[in-house]
N, C-alpha and C positions, 0 to 999 in steps of 0.2 A: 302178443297182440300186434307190435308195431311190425313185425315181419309177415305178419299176414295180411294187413293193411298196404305192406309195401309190394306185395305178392299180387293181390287182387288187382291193384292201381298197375302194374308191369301188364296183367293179363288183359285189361280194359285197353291200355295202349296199344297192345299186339291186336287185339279184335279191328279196335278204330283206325288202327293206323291206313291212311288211305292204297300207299303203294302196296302194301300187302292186299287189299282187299282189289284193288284192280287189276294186279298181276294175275289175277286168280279167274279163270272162264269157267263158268261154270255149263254155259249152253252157249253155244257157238252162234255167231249172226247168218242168215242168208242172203242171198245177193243174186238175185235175179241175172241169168245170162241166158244171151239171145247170141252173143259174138262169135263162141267157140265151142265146139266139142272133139271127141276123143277120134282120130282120122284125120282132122285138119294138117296140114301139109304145106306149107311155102316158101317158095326158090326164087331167090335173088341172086342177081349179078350185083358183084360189089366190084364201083369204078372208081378208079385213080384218074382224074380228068376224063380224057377219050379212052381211057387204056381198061379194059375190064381185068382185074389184079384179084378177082377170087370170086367164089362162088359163097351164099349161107343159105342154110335152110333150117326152117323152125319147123317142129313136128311135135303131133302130139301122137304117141304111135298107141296110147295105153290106158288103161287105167290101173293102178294100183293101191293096195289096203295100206295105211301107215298110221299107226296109233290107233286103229279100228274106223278109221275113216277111208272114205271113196279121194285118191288124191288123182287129177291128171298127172302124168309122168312127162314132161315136156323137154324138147332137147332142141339145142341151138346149137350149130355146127359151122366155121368159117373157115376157110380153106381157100388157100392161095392158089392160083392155076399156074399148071407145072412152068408155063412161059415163062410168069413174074417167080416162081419161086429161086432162081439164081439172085434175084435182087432182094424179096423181102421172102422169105417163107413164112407161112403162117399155117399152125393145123390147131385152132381155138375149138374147145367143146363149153357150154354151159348148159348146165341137168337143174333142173329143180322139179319139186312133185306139189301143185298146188292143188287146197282142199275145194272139191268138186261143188260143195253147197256153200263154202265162203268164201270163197278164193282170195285164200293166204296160203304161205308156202308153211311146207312140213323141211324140207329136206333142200339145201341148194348146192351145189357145184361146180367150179370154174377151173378147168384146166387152159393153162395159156402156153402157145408152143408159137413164138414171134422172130423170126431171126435165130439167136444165140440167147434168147429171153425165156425160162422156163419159170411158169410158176402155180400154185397148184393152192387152192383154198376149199374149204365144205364148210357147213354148217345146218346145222340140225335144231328144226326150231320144236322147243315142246312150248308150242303157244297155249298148253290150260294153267301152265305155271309160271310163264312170263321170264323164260329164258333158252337161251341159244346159248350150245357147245362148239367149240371149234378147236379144229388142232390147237390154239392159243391159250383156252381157257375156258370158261363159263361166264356168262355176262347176263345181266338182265335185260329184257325186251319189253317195250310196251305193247299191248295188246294189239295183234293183229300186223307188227310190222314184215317188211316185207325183204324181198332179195329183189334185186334191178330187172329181175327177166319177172315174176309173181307181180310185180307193179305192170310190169308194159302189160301182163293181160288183164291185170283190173282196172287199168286205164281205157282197156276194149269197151267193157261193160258201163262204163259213164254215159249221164245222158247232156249231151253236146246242147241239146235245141234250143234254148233258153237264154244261155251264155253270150256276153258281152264280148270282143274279142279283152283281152286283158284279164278275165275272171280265170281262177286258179281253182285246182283241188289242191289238197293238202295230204302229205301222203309222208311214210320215214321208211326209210332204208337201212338195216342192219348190212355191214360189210366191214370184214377181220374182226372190228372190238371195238366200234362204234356203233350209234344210230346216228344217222342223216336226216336231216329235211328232205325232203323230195317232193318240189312244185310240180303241178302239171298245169301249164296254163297255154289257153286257149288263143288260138292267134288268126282265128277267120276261116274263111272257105277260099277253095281254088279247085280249078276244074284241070288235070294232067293230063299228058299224051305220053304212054310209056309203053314198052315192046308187049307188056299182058295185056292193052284197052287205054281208051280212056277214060278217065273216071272221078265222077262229083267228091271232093275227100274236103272232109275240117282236117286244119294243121294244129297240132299241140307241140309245145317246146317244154320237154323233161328238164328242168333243172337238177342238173346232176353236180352233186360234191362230189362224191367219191364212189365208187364202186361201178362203174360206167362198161360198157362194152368199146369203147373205142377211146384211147387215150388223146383227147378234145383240149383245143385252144379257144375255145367259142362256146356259140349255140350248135343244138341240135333240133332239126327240123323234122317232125314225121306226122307224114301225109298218110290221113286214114281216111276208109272211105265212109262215105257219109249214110251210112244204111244203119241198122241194126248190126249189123258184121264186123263194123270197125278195123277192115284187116288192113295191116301197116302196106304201102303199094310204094311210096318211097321214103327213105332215110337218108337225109345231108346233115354233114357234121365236118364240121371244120377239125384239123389235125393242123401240126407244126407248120407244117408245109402245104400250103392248098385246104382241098377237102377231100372226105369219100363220099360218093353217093351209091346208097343202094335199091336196086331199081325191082321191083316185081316182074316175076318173066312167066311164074306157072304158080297154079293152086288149084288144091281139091280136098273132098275132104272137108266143105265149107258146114257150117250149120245151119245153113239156110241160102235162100236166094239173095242173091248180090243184085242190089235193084239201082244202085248208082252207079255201074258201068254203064255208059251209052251204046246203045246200037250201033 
């Protein structure tokens, strides 16, 4: 009798226990977007002061099935021009596949080729069971976190209007064998003049701990434009020495009309 009393009460804790019953998705959320679809395309000149030192382009070339879900296939590519490559070379990919109706990632990937710096991470989110595999290991995830590129595009889909300059979203970031915090907070409006237009954009500043695209001594500054489209048009970010800015030069491929470039 006491072993079956103690059986029942294990079983009642396993039901109740919270992190178990949270980790657990049973029907996925939807999330409204107006910012991006499957075609979108963006080229930037990435600057070392006056010096243009690489080209990146984000693309979404795809759709693809993962877990029986509609995921975007999205790729991020940065690449030093052959000029600066005697000084720094750089050939950076980042892949991750974000789910089409909730936009959270399935699958991420970061190959880094910096100099004489090589280094190579993935991770595979099975977000109905609230964990992420990496070459490292198995870790658990809270529902719905994210990779550093799956955040920049559900940061697209935020609604800006409302917001205070100072007001934050609150967001976490899985990267190697942590989660992160990850702020998005809102820092006003400015009007740019950049080689693609010029164009009405809110600034938001990523506070990033760990898992970042550009190894940063500072803030990071990105100019999005002020429509439904949200597309990134510039990114300054302080590094050791100086900063990089990266500057919009081409786009197609958009989901709609871009109604905050001026004439």
């Amino acid at each position: 009798m006491y072993y079956k009393k103690k059986l029942m009460l294990l079983i009642i804790f396993i039901l109740s226990y919270p992190g178990i019953i949270n980790s657990q998705i049973k029907e996925f959320r939807k999330i409204e977007n107006k910012a991006f679809t499957v075609g979108e395309k963006l080229t930037f000149d990435v600057k070392y002061g006056f010096i243009t030192a690489g080209i990146a382009v984000i693309e979404i070339p795809k759709i693809k099935k993962i877990g029986g879900r509609d995921a975007y296939h999205v790729t991020f590519k940065v690449n030093s021009v052959s000029s600066f490559d005697p000084f720094y070379k750089v050939r950076d990919r980042y892949e991750t596949y974000i789910d089409v109706e909730g936009i959270f990632p399935w699958r991420f990937e970061q190959h880094v080729r910096e100099g004489g710096f090589t280094m190579d991470f993935s991770a595979f989110f099975d977000q109905r069971r609230g964990k992420v595999k990496t070459s490292k290991g198995s870790y658990e995830i809270p529902p719905y976190v994210n990779d550093i590129v799956s955040a920049f595009f559900l940061a697209r889909t935020f609604d800006y209007s409302n917001l205070k300059e100072g007001d934050k979203f609150d967001l976490q970031n899985f990267y190697r064998d942590t989660t992160y915090n990850l702020d998005v907070v809102y820092r006003g409006k400015e009007k740019i003049d950049i080689d693609a237009g010029v164009f009405n954009c809110i600034m938001v500043e990523p506070i990033i701990v760990e898992g970042g695209l550009f190894k940063t001594e500072g803030n990071i500054i990105v100019w999005l434009t002020d429509d439904d489209l949200r597309i990134p048009v510039k990114i300054k970010t302080k590094i050791i020495i100086g900063s990089i800015d990266a500057e919009l030069t081409k786009y197609e491929g958009l989901a709609g009309e871009l109604k905050s470039k001026q004439k």
